[in-house]
N, C-alpha and C positions, 0 to 999 in steps of 0.2 A: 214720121210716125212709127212708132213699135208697139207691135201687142206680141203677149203673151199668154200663154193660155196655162192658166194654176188650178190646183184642185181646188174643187168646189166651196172644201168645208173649212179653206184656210183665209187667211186674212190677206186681200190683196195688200199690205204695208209688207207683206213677207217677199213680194216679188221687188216692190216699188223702187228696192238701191240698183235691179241690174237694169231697168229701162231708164232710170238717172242718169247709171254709168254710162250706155250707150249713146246718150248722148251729147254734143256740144257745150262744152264749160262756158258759163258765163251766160246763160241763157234766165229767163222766166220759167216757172214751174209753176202752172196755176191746178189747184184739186179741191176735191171737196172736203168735208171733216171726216172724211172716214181715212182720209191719209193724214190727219194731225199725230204726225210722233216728231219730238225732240230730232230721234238722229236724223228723218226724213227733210227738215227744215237745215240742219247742220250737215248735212249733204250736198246738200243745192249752194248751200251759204260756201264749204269748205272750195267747190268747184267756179265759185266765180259767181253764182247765179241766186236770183230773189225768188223764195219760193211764198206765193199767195195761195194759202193755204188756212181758211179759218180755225179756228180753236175750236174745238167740243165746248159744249155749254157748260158741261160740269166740272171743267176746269177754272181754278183759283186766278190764276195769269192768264189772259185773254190776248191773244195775238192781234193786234188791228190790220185791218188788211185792205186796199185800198177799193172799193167795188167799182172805180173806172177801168180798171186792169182787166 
């Protein structure tokens, strides 16, 4: 486990590539939709790992995401 402790008024997706990076490629990544971004999903994918992560509602492309995971 890693935490990090970010300002208040920012977007935890601003922190989210250096707890990625720290850890073990080829892992699961599972979040809520407040981490849905493109590079957050192509991060996880570029390092080996499947990231479960829903889509935002108000998004056109809806990612499916398995809910036994």
């Amino acid at each position: 486990m890693r935490i990090v402790l970010s300002q208040g008024q920012s977007s935890d997706k601003t922190i989210a590539p250096m707890l990625i990076e720290a850890l073990k490629p080829g892992g699961d990544l599972v979040a809520d939709r407040g981490y849905d971004a493109k590079a957050l999903v192509e991060l996880v994918r570029n390092r080996g790992g499947r990231a479960h992560i829903p889509t935002c509602r108000d998004r056109k492309v809806q990612r499916t995401v398995d809910p036994a995971v």
